[in-house]
PAPA-561700 format. One record per atom (N, C-alpha, C): y, z, x; atom name; residue number from 0. Coordinates in steps of 0.001 Angstrom, whole numbers. Layout:
N
north:up:east:filo:milum
Y:Z:X:CA:NUM
...
***
This chain:
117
north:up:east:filo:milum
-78088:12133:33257:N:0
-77979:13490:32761:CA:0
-78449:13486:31311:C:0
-79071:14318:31260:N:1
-79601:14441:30043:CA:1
-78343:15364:28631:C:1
-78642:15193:27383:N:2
-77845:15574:26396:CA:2
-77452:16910:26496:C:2
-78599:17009:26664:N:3
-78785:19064:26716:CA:3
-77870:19285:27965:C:3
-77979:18771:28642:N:4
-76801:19576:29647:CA:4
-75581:19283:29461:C:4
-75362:17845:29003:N:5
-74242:17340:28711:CA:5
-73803:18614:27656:C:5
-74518:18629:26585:N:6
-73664:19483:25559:CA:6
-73284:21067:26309:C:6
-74100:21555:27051:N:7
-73987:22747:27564:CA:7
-72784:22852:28778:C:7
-72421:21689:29546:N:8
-71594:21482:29870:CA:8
-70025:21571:29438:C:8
-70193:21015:28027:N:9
-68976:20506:26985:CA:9
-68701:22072:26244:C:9
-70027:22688:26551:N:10
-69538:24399:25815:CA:10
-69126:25233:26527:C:10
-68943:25067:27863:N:11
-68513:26004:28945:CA:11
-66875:25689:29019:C:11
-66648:24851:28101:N:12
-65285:24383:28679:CA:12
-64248:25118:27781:C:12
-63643:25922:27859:N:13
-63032:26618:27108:CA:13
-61722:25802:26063:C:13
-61975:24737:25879:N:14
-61222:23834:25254:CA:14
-61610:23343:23894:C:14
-61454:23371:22578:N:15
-62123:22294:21811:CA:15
-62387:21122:22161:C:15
-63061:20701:21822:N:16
-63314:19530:21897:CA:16
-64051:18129:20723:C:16
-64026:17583:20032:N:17
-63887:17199:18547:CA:17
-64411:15623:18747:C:17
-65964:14993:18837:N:18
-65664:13875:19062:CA:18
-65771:13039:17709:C:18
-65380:11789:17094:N:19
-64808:11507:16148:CA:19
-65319:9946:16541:C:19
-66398:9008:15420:N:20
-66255:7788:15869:CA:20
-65773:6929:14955:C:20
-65567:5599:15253:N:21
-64940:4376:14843:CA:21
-64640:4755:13033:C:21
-65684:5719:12441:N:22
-65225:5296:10977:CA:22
-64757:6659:10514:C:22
-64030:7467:11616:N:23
-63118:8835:11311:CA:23
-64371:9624:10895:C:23
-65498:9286:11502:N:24
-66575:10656:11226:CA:24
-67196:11653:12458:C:24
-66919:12854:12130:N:25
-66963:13844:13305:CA:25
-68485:13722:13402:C:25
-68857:13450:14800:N:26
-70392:13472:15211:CA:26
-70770:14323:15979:C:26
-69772:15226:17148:N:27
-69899:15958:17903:CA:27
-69116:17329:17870:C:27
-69220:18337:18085:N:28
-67967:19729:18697:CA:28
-68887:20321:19657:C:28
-67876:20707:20544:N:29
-68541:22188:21546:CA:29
-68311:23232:20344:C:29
-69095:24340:21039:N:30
-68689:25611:20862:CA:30
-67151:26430:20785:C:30
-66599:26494:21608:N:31
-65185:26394:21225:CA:31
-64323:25217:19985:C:31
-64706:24157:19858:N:32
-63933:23855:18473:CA:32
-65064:23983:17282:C:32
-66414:24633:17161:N:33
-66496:25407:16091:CA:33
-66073:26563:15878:C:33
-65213:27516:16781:N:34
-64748:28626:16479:CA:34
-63317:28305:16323:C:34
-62779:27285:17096:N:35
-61372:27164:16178:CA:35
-61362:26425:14831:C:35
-62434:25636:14645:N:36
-62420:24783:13015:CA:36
-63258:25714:12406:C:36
-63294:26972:12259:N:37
-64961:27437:11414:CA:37
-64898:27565:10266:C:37
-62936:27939:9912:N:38
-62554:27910:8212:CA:38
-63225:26286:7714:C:38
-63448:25510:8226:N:39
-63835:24413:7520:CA:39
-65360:24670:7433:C:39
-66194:25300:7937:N:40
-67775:25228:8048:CA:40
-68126:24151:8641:C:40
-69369:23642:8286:N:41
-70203:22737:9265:CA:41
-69465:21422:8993:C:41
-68964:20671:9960:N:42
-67761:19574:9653:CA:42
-68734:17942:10245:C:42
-69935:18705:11098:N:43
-70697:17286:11604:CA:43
-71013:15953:10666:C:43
-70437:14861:10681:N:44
-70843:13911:9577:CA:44
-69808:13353:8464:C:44
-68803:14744:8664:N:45
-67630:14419:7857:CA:45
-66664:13781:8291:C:45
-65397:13461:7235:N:46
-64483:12876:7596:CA:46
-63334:13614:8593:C:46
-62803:12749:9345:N:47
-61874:13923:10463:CA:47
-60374:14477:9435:C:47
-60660:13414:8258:N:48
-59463:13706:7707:CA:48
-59708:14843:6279:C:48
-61064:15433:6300:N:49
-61141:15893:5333:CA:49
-60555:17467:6352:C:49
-60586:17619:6992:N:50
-60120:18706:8067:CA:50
-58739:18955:8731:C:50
-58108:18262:7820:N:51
-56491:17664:8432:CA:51
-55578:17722:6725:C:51
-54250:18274:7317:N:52
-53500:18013:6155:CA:52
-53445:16756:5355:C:52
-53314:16095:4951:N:53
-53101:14905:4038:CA:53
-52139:14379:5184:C:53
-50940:14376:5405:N:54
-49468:14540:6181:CA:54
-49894:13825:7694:C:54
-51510:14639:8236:N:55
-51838:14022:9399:CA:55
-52186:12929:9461:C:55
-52897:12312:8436:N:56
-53764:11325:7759:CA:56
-52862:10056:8825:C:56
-51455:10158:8363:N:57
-50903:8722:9254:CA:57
-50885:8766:10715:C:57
-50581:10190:11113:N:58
-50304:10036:12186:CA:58
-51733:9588:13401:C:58
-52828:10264:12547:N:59
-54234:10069:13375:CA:59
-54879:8865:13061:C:59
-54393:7915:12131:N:60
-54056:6482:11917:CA:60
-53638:5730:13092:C:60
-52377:6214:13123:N:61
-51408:4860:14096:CA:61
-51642:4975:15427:C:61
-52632:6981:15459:N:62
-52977:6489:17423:CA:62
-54228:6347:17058:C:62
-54928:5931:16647:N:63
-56341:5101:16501:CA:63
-55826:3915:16722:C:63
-55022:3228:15816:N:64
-54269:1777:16343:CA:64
-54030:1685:17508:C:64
-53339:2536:18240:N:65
-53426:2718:19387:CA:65
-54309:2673:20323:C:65
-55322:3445:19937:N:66
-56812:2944:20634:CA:66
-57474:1986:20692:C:66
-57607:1201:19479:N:67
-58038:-219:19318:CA:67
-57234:-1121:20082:C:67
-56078:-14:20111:N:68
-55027:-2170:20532:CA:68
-55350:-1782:22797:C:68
-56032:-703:23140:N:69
-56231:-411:24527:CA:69
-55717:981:25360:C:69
-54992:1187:24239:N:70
-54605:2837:24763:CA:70
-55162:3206:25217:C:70
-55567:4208:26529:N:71
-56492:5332:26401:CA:71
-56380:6410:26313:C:71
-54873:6888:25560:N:72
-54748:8543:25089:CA:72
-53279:8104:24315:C:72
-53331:8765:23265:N:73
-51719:9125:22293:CA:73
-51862:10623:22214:C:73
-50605:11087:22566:N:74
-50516:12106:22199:CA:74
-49775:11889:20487:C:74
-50460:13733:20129:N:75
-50409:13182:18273:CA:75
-49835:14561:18025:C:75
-49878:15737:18954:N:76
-49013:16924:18352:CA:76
-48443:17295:19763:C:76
-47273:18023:19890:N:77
-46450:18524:20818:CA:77
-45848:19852:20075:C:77
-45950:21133:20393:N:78
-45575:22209:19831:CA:78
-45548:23469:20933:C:78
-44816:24248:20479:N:79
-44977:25133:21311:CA:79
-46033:25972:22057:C:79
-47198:25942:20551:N:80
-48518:26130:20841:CA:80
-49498:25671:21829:C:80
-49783:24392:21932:N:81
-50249:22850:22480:CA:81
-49256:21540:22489:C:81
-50381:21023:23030:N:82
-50074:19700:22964:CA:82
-51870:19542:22520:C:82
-51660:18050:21690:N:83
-52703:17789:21302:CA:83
-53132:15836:21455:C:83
-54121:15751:22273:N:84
-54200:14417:22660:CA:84
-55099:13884:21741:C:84
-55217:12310:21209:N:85
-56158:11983:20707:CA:85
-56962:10732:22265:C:85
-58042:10507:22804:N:86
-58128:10090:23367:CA:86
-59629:9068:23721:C:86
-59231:7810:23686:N:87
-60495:7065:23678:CA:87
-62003:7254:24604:C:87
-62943:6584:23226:N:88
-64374:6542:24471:CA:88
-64661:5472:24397:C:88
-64922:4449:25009:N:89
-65030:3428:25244:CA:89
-66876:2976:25812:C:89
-67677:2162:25701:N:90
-68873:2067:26014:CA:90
-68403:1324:27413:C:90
-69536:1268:27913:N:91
-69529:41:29191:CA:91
-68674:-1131:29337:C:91
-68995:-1517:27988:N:92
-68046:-3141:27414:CA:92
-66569:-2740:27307:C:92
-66398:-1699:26745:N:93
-64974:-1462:27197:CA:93
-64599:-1509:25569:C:93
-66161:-1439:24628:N:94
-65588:-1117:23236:CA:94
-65562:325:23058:C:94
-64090:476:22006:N:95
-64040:1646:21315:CA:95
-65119:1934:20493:C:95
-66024:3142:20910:N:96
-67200:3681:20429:CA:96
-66251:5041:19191:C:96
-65261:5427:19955:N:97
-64724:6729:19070:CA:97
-63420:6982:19758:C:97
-63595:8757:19464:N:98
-62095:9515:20046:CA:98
-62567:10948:20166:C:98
-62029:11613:20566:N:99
-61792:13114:20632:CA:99
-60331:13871:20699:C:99
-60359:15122:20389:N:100
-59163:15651:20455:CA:100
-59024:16423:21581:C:100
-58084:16291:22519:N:101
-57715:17034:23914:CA:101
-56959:17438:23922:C:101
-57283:19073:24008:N:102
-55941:19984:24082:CA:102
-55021:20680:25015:C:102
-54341:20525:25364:N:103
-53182:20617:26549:CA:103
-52372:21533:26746:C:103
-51846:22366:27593:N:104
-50986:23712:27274:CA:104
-49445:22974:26979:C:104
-48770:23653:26225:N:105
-47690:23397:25939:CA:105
-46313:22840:26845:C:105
-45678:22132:26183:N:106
-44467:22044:27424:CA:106
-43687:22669:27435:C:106
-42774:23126:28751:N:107
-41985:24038:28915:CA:107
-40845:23454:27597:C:107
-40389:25103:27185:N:108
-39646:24798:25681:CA:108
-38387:23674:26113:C:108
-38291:23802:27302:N:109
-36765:23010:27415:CA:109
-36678:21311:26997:C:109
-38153:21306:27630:N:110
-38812:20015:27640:CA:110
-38942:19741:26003:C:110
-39495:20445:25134:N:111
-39370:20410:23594:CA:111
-38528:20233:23259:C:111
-37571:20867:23146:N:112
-36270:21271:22406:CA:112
-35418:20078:22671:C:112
-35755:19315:24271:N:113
-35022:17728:24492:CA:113
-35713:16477:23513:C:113
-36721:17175:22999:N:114
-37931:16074:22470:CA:114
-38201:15141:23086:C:114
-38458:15363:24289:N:115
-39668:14958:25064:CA:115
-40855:14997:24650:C:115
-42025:13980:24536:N:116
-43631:14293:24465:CA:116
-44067:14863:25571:C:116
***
C-alpha cells in the first residue's frame, strides 16, 4: 500500500492520531489530531513535549520505558473525557521505531471513581 492511501486512510478515522518517534519527535498526524492540536500550529518535527504540560513530561517518559522494556500499549490518561493510550510501533525486527497516541471512550464513571485504568 502505498503512503497516500495509508495517510488517507488514517484521515477517515475519526480519532487523533499523533505518531511520535524514538527521540519524542512528532513525524506524523491525521487530520483529526490537527484539528484537536491546532492551538499549537504546525507541530511536525517538534518535540511531543513541547505540546504537553511540563507535568506530562514524566508521565510520557515512564510509558516510553514501557515501550522499550516490550510493552505494547500504557495507558497514560483515564478521565471522564477519554482514555488516552500511548502505544508502540515496532519494525519487522521487533524494534521500537516510535509511538502514537490512541484515544479511547471513557470508562463507565463507576469504573473511575474505583480507580480502575
Amino acid at each position: 500500500m502505498d503512503s497516500r492511501i495509508l495517510s488517507l486512510l488514517l484521515d477517515s478515522w475519526s480519532k487523533p492520531v499523533v505518531f511520535v518517534d524514538t527521540t519524542h519527535h512528532i513525524r506524523y498526524m491525521n487530520v483529526p489530531a490537527g484539528r484537536h492540536y491546532s492551538k499549537w500550529g504546525d507541530v511536525i518535527g517538534k518535540s511531543i513535549f513541547d505540546c504537553h504540560k511540563s507535568t506530562s513530561r514524566e508521565v510520557i517518559e515512564a510509558a516510553y520505558q514501557d515501550l522499550v522494556d516490550g510493552r505494547k500499549e500504557v495507558l497514560i490518561v483515564s478521565s471522564r473525557k477519554h482514555r488516552v493510550y500511548m502505544r508502540a510501533v515496532r519494525d519487522i525486527d521487533g524494534t521500537l521505531i516510535g509511538y502514537y497516541e490512541r484515544y479511547d471512550a471513557p470508562l463507565p464513571a463507576t469504573t473511575i471513581e474505583e480507580g480502575m485504568p
